[in-house]
N, CA, C and O atoms as a Maestro MAE file, in Angstrom:
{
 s_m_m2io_version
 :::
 2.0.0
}

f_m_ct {
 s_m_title
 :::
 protein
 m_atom[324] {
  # First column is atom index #
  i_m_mmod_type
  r_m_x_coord
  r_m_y_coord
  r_m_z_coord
  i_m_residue_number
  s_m_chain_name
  s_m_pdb_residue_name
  s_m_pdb_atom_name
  i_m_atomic_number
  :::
  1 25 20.083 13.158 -12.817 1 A "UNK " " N  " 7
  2 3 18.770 13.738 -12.953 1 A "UNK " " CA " 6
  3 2 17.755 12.629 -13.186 1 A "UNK " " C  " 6
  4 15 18.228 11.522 -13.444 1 A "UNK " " O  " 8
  5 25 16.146 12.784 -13.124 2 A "UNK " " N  " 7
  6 3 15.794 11.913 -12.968 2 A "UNK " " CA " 6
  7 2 14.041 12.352 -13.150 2 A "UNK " " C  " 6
  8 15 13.894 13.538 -12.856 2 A "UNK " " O  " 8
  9 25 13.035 11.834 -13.462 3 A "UNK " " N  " 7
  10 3 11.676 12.367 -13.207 3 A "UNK " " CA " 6
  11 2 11.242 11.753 -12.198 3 A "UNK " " C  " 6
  12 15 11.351 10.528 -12.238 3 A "UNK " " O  " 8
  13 25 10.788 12.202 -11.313 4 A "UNK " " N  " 7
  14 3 9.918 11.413 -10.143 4 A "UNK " " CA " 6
  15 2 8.270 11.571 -10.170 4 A "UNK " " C  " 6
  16 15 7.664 12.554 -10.595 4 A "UNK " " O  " 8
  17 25 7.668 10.319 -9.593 5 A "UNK " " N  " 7
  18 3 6.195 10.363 -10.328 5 A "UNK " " CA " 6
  19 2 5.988 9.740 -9.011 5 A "UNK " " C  " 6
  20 15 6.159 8.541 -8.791 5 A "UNK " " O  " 8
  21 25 5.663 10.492 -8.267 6 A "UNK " " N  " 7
  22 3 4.593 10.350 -6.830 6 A "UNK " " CA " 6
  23 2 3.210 9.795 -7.059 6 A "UNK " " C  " 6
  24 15 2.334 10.308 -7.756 6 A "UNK " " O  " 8
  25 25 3.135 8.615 -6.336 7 A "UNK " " N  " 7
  26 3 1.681 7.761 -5.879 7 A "UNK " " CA " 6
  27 2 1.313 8.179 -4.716 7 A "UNK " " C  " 6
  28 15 1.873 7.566 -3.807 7 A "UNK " " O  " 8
  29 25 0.711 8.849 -4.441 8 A "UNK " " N  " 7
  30 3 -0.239 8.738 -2.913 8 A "UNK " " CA " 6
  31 2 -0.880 7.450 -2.492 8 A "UNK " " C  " 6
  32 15 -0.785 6.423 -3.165 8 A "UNK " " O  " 8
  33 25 -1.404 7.516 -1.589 9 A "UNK " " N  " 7
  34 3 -2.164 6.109 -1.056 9 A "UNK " " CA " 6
  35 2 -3.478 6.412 -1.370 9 A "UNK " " C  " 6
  36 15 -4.212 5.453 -1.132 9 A "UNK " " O  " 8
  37 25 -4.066 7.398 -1.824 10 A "UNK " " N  " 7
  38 3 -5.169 7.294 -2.408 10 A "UNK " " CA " 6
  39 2 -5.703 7.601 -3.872 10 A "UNK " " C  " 6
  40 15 -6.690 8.086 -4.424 10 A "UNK " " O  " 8
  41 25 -5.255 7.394 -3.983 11 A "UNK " " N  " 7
  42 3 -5.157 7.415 -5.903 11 A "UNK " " CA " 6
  43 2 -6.087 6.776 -6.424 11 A "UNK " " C  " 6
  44 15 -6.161 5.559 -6.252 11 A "UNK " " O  " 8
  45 25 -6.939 7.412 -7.122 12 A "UNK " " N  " 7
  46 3 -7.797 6.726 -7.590 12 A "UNK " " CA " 6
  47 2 -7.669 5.424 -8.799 12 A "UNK " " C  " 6
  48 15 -7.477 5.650 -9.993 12 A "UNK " " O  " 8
  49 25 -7.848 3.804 -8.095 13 A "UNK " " N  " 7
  50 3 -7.735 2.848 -8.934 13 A "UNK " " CA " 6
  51 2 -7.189 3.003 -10.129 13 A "UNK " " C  " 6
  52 15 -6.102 2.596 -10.539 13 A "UNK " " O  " 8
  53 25 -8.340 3.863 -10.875 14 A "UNK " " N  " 7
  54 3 -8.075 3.865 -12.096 14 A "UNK " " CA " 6
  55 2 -6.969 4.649 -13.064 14 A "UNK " " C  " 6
  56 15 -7.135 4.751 -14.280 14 A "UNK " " O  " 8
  57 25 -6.006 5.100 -12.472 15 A "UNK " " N  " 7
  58 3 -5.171 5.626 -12.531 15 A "UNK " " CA " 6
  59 2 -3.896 4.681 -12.694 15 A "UNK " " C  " 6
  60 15 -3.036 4.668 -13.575 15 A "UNK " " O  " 8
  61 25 -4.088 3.752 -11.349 16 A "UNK " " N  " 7
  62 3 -3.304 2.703 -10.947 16 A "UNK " " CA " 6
  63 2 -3.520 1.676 -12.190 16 A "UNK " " C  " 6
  64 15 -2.536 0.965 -12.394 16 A "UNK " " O  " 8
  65 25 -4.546 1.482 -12.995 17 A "UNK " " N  " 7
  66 3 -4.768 0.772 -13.968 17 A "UNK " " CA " 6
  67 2 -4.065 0.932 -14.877 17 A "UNK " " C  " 6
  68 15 -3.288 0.198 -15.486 17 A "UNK " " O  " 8
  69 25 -4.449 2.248 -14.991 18 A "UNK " " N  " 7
  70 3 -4.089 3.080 -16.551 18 A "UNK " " CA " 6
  71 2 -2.448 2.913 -16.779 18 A "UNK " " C  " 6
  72 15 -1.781 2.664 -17.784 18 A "UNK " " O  " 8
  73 25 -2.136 3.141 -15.523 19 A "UNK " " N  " 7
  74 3 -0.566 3.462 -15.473 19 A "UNK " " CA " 6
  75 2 0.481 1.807 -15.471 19 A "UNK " " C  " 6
  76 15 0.965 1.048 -16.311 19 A "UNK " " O  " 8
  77 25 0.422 1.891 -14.364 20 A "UNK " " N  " 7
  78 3 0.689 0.417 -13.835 20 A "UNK " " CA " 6
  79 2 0.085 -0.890 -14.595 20 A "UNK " " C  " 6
  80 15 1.004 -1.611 -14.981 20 A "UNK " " O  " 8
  81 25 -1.075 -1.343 -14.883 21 A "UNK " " N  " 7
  82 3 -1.617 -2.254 -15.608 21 A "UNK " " CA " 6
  83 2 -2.239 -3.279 -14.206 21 A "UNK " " C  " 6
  84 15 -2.370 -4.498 -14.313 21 A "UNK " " O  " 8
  85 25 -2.487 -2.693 -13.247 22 A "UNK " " N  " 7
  86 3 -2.851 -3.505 -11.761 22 A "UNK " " CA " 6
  87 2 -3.836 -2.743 -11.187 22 A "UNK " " C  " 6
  88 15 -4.131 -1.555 -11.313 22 A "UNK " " O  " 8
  89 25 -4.299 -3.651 -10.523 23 A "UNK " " N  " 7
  90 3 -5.841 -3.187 -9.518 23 A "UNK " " CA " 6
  91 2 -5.103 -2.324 -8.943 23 A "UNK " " C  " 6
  92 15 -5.105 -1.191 -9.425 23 A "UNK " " O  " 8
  93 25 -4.408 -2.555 -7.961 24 A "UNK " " N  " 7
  94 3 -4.325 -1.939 -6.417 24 A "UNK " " CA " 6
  95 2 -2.799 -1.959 -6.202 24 A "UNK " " C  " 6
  96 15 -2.032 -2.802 -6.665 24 A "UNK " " O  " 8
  97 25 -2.433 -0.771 -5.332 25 A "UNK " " N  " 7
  98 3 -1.387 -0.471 -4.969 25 A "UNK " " CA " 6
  99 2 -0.135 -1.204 -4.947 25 A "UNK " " C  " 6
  100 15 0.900 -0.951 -5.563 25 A "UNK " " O  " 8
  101 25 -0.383 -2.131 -4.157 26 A "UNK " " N  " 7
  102 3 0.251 -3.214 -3.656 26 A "UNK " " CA " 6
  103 2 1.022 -4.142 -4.925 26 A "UNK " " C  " 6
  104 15 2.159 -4.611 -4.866 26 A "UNK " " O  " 8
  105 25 0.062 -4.254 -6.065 27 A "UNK " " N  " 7
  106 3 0.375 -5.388 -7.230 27 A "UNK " " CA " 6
  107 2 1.218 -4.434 -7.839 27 A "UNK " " C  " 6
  108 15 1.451 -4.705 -9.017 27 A "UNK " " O  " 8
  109 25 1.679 -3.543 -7.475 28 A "UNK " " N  " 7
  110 3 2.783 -2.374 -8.561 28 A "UNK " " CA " 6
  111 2 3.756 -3.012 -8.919 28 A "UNK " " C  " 6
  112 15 4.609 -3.089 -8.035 28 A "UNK " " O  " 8
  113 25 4.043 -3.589 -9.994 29 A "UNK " " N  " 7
  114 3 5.502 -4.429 -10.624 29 A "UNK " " CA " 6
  115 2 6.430 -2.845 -10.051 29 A "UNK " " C  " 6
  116 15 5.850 -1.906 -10.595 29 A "UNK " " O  " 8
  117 25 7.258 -2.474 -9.439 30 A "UNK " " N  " 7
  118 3 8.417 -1.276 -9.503 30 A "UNK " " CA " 6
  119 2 9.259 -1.255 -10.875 30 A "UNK " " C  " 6
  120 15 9.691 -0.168 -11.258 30 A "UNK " " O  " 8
  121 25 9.420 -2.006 -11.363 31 A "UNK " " N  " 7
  122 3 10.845 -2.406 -12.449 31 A "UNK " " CA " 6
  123 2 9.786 -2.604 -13.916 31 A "UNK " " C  " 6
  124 15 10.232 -3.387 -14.756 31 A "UNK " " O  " 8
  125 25 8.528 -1.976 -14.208 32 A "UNK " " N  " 7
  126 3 7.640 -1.841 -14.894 32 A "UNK " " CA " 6
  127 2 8.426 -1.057 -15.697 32 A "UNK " " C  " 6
  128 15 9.092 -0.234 -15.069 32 A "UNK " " O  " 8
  129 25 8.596 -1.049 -17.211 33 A "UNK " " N  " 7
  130 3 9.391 -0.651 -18.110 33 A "UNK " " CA " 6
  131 2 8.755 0.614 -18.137 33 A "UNK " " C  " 6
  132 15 7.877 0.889 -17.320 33 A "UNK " " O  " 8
  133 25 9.218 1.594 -19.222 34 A "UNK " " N  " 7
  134 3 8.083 2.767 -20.142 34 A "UNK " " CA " 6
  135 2 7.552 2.158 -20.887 34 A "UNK " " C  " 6
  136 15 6.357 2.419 -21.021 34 A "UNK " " O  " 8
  137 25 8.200 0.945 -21.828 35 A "UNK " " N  " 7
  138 3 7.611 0.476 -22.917 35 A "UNK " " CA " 6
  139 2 5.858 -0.368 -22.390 35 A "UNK " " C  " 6
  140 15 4.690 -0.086 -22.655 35 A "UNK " " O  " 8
  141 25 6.328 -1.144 -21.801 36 A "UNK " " N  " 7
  142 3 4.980 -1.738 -21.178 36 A "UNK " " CA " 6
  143 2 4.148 -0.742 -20.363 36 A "UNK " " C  " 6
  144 15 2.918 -0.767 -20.409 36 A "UNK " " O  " 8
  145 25 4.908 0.230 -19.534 37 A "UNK " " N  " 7
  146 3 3.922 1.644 -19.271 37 A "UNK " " CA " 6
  147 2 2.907 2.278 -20.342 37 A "UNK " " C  " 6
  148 15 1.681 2.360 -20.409 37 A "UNK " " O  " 8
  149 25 3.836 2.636 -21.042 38 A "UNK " " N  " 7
  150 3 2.937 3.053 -22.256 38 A "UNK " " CA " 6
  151 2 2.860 2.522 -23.330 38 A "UNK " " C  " 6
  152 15 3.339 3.226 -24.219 38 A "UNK " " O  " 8
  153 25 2.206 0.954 -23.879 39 A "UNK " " N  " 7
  154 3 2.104 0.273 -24.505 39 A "UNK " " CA " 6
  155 2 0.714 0.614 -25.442 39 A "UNK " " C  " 6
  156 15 0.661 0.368 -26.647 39 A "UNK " " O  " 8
  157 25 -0.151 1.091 -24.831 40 A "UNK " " N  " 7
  158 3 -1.486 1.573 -25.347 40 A "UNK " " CA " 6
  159 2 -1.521 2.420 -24.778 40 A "UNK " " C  " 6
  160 15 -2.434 2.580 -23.968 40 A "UNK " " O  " 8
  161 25 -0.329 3.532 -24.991 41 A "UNK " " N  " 7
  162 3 -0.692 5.366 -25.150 41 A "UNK " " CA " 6
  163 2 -1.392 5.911 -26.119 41 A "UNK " " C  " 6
  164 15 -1.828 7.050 -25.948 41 A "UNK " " O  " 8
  165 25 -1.648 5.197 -27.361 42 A "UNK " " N  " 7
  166 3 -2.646 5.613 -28.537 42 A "UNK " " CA " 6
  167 2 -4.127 5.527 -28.302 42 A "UNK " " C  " 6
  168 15 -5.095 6.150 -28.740 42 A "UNK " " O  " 8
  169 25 -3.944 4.410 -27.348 43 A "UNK " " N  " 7
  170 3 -5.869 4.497 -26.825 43 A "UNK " " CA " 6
  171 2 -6.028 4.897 -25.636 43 A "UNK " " C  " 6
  172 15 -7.147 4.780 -25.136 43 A "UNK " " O  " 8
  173 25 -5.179 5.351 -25.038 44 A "UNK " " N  " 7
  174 3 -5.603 6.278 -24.099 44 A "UNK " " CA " 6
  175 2 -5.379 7.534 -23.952 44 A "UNK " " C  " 6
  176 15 -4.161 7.714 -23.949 44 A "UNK " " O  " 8
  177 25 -5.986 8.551 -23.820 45 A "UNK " " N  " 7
  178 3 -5.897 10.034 -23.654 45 A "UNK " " CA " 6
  179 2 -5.356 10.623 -22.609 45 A "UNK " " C  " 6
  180 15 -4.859 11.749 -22.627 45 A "UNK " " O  " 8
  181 25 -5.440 9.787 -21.525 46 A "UNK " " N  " 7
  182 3 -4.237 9.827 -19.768 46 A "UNK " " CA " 6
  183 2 -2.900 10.060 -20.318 46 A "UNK " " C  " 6
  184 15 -2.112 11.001 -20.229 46 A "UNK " " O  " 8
  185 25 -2.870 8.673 -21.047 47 A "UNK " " N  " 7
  186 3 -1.404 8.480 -21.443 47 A "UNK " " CA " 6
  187 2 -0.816 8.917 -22.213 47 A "UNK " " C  " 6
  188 15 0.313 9.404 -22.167 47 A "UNK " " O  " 8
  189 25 -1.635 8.776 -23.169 48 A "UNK " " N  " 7
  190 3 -1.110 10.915 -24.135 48 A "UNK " " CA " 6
  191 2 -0.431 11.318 -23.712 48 A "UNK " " C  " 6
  192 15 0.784 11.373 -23.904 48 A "UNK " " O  " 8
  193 25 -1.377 11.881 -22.698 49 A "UNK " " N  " 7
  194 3 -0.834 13.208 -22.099 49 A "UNK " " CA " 6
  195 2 0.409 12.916 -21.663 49 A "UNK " " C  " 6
  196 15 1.389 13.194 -22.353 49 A "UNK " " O  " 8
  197 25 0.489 12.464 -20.754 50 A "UNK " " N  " 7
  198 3 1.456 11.559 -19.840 50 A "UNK " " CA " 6
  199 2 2.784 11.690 -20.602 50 A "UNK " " C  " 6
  200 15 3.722 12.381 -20.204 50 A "UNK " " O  " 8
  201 25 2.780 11.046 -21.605 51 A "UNK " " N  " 7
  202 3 4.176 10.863 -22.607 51 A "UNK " " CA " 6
  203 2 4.161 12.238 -22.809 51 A "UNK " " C  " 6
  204 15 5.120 12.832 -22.315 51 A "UNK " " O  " 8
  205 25 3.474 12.795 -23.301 52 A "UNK " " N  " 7
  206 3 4.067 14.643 -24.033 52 A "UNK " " CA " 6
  207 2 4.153 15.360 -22.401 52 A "UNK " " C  " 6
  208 15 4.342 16.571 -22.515 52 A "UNK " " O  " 8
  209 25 4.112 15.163 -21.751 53 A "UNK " " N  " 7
  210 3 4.285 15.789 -20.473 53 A "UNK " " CA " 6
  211 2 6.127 15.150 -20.368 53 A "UNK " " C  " 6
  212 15 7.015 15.776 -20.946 53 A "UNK " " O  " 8
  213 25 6.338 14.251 -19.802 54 A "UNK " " N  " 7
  214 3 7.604 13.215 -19.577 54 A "UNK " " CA " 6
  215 2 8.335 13.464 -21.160 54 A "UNK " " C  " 6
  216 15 9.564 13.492 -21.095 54 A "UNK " " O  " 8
  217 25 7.956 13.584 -22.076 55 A "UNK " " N  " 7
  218 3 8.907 14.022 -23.205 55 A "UNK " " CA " 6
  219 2 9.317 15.850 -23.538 55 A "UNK " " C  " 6
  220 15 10.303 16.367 -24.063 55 A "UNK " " O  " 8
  221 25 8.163 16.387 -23.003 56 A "UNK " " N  " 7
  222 3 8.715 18.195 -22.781 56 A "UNK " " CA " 6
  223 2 9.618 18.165 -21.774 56 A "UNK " " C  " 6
  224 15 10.587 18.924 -21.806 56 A "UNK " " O  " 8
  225 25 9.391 17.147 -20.585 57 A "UNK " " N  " 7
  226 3 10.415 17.719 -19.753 57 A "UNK " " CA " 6
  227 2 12.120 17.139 -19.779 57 A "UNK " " C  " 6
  228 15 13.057 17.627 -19.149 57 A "UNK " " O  " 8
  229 25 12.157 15.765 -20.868 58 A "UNK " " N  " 7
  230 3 13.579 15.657 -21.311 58 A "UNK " " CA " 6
  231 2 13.697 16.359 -22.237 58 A "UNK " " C  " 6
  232 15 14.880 16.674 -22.363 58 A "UNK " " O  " 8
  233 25 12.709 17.033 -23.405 59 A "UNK " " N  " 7
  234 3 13.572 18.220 -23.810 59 A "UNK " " CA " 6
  235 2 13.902 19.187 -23.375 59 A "UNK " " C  " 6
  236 15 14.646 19.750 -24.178 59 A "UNK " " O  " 8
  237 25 13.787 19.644 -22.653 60 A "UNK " " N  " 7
  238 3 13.961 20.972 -21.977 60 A "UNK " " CA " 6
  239 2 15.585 20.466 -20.681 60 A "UNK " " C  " 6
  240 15 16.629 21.095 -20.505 60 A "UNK " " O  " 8
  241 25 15.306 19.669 -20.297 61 A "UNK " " N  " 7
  242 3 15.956 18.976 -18.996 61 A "UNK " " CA " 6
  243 2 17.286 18.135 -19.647 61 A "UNK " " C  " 6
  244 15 18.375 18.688 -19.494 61 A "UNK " " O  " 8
  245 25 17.267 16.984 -20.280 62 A "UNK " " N  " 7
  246 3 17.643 15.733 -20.220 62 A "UNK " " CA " 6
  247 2 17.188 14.864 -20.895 62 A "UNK " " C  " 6
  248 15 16.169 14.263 -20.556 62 A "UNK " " O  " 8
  249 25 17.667 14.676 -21.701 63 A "UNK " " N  " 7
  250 3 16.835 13.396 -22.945 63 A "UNK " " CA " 6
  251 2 16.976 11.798 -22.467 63 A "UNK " " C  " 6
  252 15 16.401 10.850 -23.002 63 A "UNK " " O  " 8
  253 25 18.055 11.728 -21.115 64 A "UNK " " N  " 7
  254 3 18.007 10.530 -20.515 64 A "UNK " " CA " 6
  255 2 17.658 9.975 -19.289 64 A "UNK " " C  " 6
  256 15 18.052 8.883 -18.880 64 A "UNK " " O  " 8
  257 25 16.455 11.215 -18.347 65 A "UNK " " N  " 7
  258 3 15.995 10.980 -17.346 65 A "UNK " " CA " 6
  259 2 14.896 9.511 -17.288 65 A "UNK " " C  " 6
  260 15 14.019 9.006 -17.989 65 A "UNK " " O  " 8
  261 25 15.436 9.303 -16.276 66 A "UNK " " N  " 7
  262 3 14.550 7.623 -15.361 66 A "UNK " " CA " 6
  263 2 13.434 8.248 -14.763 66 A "UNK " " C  " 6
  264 15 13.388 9.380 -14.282 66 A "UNK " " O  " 8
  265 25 12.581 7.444 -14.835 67 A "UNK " " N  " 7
  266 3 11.194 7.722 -14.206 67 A "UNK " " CA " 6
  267 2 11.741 7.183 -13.094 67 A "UNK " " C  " 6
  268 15 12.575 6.330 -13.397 67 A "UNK " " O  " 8
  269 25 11.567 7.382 -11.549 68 A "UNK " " N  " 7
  270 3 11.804 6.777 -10.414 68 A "UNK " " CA " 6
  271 2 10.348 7.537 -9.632 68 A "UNK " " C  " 6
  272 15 10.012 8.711 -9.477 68 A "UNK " " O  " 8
  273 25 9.561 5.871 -9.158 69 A "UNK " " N  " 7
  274 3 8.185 5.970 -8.807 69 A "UNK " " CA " 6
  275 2 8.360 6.237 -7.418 69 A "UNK " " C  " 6
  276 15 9.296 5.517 -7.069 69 A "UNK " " O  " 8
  277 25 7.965 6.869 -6.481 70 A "UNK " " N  " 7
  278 3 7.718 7.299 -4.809 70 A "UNK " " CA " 6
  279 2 6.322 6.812 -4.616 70 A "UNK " " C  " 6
  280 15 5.317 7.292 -5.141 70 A "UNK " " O  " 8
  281 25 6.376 5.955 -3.922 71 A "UNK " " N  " 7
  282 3 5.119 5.315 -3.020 71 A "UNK " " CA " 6
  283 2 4.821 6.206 -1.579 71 A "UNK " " C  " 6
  284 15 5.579 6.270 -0.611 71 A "UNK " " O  " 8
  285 25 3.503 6.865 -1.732 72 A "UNK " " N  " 7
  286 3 3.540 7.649 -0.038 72 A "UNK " " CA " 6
  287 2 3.187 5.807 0.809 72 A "UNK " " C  " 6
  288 15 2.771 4.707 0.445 72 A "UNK " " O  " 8
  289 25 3.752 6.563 2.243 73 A "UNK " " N  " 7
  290 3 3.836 5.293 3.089 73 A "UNK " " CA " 6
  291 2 4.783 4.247 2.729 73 A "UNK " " C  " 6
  292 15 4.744 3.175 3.334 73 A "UNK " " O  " 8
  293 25 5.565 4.438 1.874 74 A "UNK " " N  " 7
  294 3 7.094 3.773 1.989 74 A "UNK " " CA " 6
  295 2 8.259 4.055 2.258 74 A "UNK " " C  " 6
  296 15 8.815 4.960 1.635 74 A "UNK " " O  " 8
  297 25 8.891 3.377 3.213 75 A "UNK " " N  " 7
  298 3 9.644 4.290 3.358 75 A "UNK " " CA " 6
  299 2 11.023 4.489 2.993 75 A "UNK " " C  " 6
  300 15 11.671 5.115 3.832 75 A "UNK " " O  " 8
  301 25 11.691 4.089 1.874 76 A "UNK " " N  " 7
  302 3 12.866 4.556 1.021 76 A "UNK " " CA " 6
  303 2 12.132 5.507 0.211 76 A "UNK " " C  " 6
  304 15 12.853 6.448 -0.123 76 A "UNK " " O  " 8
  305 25 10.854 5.587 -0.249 77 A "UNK " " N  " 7
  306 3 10.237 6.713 -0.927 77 A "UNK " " CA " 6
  307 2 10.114 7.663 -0.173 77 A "UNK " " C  " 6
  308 15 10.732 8.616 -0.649 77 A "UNK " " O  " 8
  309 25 9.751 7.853 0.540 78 A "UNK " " N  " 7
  310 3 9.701 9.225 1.294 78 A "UNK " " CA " 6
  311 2 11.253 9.641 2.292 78 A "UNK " " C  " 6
  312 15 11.192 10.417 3.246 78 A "UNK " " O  " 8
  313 25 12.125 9.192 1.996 79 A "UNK " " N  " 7
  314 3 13.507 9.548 2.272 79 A "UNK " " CA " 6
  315 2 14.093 10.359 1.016 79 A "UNK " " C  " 6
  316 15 14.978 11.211 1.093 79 A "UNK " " O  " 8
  317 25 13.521 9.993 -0.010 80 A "UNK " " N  " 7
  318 3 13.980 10.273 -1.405 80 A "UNK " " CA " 6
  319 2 13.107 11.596 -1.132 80 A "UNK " " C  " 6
  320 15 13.459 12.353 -2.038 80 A "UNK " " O  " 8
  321 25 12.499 12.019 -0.636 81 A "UNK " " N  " 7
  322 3 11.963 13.431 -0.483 81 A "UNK " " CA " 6
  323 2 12.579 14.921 -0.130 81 A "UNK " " C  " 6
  324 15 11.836 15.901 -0.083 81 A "UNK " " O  " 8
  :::
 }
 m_bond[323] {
  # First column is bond index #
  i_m_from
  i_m_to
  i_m_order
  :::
  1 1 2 1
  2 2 3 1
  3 3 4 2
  4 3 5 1
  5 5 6 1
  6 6 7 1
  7 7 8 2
  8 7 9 1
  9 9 10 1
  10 10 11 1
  11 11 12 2
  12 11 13 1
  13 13 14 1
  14 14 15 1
  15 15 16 2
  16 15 17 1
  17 17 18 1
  18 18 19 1
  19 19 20 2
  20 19 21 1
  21 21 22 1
  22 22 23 1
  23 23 24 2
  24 23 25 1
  25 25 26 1
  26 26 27 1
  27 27 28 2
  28 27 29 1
  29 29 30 1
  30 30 31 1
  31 31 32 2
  32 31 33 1
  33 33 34 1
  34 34 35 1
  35 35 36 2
  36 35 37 1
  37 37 38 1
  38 38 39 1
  39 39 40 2
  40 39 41 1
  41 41 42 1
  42 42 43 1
  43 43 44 2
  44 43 45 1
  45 45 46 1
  46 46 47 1
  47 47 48 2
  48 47 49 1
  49 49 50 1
  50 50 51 1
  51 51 52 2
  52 51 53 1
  53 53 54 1
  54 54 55 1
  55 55 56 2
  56 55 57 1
  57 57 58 1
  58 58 59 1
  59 59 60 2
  60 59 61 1
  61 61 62 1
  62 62 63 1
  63 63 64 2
  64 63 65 1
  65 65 66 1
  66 66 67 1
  67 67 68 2
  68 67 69 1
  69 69 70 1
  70 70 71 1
  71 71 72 2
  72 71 73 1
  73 73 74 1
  74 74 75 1
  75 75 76 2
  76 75 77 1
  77 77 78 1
  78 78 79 1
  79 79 80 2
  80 79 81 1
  81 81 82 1
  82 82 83 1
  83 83 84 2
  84 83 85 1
  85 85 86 1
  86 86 87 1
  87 87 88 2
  88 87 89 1
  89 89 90 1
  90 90 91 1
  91 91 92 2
  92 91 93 1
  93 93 94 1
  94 94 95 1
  95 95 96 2
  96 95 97 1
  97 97 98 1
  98 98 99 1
  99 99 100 2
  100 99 101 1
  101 101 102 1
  102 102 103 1
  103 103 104 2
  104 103 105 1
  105 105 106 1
  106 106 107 1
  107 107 108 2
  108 107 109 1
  109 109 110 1
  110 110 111 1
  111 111 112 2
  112 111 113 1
  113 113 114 1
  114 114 115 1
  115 115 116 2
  116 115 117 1
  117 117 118 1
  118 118 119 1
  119 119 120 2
  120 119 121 1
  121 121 122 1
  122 122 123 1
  123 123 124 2
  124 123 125 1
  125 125 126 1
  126 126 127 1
  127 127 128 2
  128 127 129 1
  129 129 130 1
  130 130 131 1
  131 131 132 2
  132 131 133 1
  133 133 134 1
  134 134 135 1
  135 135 136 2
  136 135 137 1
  137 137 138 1
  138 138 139 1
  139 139 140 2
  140 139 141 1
  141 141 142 1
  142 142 143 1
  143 143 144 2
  144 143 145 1
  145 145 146 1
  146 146 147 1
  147 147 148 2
  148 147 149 1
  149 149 150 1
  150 150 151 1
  151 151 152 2
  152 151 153 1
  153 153 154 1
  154 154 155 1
  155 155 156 2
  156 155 157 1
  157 157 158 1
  158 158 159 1
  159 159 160 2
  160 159 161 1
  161 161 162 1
  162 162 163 1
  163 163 164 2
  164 163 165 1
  165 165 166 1
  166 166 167 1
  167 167 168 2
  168 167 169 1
  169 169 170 1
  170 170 171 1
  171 171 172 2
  172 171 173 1
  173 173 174 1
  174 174 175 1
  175 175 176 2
  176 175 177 1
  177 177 178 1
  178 178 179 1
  179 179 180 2
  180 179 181 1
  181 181 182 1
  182 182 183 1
  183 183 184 2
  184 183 185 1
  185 185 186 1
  186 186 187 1
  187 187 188 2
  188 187 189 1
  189 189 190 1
  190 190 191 1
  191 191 192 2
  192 191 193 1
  193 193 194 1
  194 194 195 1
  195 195 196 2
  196 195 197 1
  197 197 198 1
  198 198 199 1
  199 199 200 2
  200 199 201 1
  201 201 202 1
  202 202 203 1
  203 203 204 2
  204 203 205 1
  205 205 206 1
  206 206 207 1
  207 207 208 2
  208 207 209 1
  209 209 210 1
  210 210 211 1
  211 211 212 2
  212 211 213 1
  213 213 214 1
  214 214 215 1
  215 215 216 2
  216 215 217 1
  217 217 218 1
  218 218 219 1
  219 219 220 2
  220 219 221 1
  221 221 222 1
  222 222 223 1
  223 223 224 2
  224 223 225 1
  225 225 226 1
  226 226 227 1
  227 227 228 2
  228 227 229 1
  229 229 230 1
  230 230 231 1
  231 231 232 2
  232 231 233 1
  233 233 234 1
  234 234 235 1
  235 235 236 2
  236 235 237 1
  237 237 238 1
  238 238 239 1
  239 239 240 2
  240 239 241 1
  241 241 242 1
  242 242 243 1
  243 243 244 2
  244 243 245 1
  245 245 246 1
  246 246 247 1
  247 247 248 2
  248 247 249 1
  249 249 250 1
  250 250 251 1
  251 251 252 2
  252 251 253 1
  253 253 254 1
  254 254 255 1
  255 255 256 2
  256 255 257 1
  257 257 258 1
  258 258 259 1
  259 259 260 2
  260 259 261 1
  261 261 262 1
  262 262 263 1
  263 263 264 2
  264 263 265 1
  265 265 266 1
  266 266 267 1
  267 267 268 2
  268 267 269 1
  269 269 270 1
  270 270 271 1
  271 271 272 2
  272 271 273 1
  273 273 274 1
  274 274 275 1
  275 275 276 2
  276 275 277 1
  277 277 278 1
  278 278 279 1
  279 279 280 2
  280 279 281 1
  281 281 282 1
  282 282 283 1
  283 283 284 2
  284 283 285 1
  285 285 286 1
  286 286 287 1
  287 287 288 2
  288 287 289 1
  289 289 290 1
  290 290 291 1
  291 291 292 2
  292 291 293 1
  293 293 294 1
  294 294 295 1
  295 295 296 2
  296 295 297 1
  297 297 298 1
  298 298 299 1
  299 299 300 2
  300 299 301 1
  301 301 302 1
  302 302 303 1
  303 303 304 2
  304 303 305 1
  305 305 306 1
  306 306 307 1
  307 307 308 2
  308 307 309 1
  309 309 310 1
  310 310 311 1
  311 311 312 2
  312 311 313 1
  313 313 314 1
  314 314 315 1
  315 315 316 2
  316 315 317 1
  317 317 318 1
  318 318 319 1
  319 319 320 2
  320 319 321 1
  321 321 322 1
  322 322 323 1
  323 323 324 2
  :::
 }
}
């Protein structure tokens, strides 16, 4: 089991910031921890959320699901579909 967290190709930057810690698509470290994901979830209100979203669904699910990221326009990501 596993959470999957779909990027589109148009995502707004700041999202890509918030999340990732990078301008633009392209600079996406993949192997980006949770810990450094959500390193400053306390000052952000995205990321709040984000964690109590991804933590209801290992309680309910799986307390040891992997985030595994899907890039649209890649294509081992969109096989994983």
């Amino acid at each position: 089991m596993a959470i999957y967290m779909y990027v589109g190709r148009h995502v707004d930057p700041w999202y890509i910031n918030e999340i990732f810690k990078v301008q633009d698509l392209g600079q996406i470290n993949r192997n980006i921890s949770e810990e450094e994901m959500f390193a400053n979830a306390a000052d952000s209100a995205y990321l709040t959320a984000l964690v109590t979203i991804i933590e209801q669904i290992r309680y309910q699910r799986c307390p040891f699901m992997e985030i595994i990221y899907l890039f649209e326009g890649e294509i081992t990501s969109e096989q994983m579909l």
